[in-house]
C-alpha positions in Angstrom: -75.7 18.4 -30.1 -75.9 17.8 -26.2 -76.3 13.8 -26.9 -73.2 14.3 -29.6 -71.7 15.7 -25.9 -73.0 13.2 -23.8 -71.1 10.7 -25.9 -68.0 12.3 -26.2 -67.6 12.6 -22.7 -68.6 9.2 -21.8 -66.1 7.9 -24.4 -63.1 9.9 -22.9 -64.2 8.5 -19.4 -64.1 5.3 -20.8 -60.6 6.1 -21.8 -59.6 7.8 -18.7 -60.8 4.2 -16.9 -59.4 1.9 -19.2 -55.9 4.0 -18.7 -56.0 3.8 -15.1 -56.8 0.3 -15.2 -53.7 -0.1 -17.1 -51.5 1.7 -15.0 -53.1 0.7 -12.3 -52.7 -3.4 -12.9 -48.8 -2.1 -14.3 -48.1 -0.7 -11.0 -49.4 -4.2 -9.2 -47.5 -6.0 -12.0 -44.2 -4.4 -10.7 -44.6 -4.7 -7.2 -45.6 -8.4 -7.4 -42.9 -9.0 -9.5 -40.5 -7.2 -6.9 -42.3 -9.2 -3.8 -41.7 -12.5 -6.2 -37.8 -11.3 -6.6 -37.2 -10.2 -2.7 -39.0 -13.8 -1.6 -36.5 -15.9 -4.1 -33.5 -13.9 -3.0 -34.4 -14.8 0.6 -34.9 -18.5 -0.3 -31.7 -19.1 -2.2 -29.4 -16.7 -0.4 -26.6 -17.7 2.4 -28.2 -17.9 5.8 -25.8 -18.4 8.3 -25.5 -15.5 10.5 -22.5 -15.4 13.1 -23.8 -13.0 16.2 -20.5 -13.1 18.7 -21.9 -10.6 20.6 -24.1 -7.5 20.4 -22.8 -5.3 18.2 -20.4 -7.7 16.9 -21.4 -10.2 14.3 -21.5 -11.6 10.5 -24.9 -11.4 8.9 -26.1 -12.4 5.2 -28.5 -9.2 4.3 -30.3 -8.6 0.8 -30.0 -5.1 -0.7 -32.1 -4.6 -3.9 -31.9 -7.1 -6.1 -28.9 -9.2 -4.3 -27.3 -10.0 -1.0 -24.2 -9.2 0.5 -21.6 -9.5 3.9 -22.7 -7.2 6.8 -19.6 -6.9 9.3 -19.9 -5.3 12.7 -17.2 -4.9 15.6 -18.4 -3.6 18.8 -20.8 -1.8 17.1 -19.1 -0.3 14.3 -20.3 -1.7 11.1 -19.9 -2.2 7.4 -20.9 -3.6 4.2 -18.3 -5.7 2.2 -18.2 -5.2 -1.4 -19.9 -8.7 -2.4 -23.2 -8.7 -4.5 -24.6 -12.5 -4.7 -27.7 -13.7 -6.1 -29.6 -16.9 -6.8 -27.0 -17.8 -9.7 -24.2 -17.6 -7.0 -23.0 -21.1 -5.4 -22.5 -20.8 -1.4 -18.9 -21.7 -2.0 -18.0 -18.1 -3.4 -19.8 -16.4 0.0 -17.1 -15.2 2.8 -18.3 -17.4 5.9 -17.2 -16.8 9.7 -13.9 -18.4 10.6 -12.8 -16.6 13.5 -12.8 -14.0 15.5 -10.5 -11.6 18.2 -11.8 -8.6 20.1 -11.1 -6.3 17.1 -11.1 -8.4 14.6 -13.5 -11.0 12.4 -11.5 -13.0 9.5 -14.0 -14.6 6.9 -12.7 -17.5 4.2 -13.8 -18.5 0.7 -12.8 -21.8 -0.9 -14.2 -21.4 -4.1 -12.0 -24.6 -5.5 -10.1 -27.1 -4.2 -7.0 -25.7 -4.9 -7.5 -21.8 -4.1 -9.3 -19.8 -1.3 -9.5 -16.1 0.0 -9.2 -14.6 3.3 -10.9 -11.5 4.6 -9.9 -9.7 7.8 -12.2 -6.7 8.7 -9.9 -4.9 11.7 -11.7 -2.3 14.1 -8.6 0.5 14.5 -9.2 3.6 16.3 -12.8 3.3 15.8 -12.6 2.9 12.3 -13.1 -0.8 10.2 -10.4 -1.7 7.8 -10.8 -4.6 5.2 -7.7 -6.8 3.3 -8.2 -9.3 1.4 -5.5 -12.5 1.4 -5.5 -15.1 -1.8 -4.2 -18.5 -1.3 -3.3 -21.2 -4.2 -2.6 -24.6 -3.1 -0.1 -26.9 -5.5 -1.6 -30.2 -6.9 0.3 -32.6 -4.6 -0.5 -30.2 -1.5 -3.6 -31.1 0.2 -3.3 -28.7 3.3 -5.2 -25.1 3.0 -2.8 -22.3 4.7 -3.9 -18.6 4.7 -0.8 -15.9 5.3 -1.9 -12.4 6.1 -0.9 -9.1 8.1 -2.5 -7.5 9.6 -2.9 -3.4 9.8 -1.8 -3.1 13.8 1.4 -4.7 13.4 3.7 -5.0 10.0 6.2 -6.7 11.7 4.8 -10.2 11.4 2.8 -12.5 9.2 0.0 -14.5 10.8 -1.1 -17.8 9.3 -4.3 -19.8 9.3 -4.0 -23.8 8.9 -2.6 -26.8 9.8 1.2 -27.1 9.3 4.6 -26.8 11.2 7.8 -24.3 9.4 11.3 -26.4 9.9 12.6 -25.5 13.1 16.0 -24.2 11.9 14.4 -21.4 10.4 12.6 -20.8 13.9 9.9 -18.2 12.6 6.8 -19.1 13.6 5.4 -19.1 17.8 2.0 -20.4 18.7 0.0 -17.4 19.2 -3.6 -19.4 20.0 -4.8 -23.1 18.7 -6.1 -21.6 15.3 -3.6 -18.8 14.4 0.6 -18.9 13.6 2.3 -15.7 14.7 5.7 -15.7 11.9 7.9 -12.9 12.7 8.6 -11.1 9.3 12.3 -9.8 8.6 12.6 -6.1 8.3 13.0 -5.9 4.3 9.5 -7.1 4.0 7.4 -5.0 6.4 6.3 -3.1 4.4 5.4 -4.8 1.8 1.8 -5.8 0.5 1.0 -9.5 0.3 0.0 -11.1 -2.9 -0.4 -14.3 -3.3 0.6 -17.2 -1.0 1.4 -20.4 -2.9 1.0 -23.5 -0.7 3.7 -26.7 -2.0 3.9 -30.0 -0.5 7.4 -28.6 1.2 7.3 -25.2 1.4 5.0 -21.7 1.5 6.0 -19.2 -1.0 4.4 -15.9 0.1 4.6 -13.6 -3.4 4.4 -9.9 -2.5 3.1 -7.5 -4.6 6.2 -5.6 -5.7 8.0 -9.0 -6.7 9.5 -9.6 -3.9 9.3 -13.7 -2.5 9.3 -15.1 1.3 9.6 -19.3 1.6 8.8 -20.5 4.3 9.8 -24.6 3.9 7.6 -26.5 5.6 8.5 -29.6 8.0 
């Protein structure tokens, strides 16, 4: 009877081990598989950090099982919506374009013929985020961005390399990268849509139907 004993509580140990082993070389399963994942994400992910100053910079960052856009101005920081992994060509990540002292804008071309840019705005201690598409006609080859921005609905800015006909008189240089367009009263408050970008003009859509043209020289 005691060896009948004996055996049974050897074979449960046997179990018991066996289980832990298991669990054990499970456990060491996941975490190598979750080293292996973290190390790949790190290899194929965007790189490029922007650091302006401290506290106020662009910075690639991996979060779980993807990476995203980390934003900071003068300290105050924030984590645009994005989630990127290995499949996920460079061309679709926001990259640094410029930068005021409140403000970081960020552009995607993800074709030749459309592009997005992203202004995160520092107001009154708190970030703000809009997003600006762009579609460029066939016979166009010039990339222009037209946003607003939060502090000031009474004008359009504009990011790229063009000149509005002078008769319409709309536009002021307000640095070497930027066009300052004042914006007639019946569209300041209006939300931009999409900008279209033809060989002679700039049609700015906004999002309640209303259009702006803007011919170009």
């Amino acid at each position: 009877m005691f060896r009948v004993y004996s055996l049974r509580i050897l074979f449960l140990a046997f179990l018991y081990s066996g289980c832990s082993n298991v669990e054990k070389k499970s456990h060491d399963d996941i975490a190598a598989k979750a080293k292996e994942r973290d190390s790949s994400i790190y290899q194929c992910m965007y790189k490029w950090d922007t650091i302006i100053s401290e506290g106020t910079f662009v910075k690639y960052i991996v979060v779980d099982s993807f990476y995203t856009v980390e934003v900071s101005i003068q300290g105050k920081d924030t984590i645009l919506g994005y989630q990127f992994d290995c499949r996920s060509p460079h061309k679709y990540v926001p990259k640094f374009f410029y930068n005021d002292s409140n403000s970081i804008y960020l552009v995607v071309c993800s074709s030749p013929n459309d592009g997005e840019i992203t202004i995160c705005e520092l107001i009154n201690g708190q970030m703000k985020m809009d997003s600006y598409r762009m579609e460029r006609s066939a016979e166009s080859n010039r990339d222009i961005f037209i946003y607003k921005i939060a502090s000031d609905k009474t004008k359009l800015f504009a990011k790229g390399a063009f000149n509005l006909k002078k008769e319409r008189n709309l536009f002021s240089e307000n640095n070497k990268a930027i066009k300052m367009i004042s914006l007639p009263k019946e569209f300041q408050d209006d939300t931009i849509g999409m900008t279209e970008v033809k060989e002679i003009e700039i049609v700015v859509n906004f999002t309640n139907g209303k259009r702006l043209i803007l011919p170009l020289k």
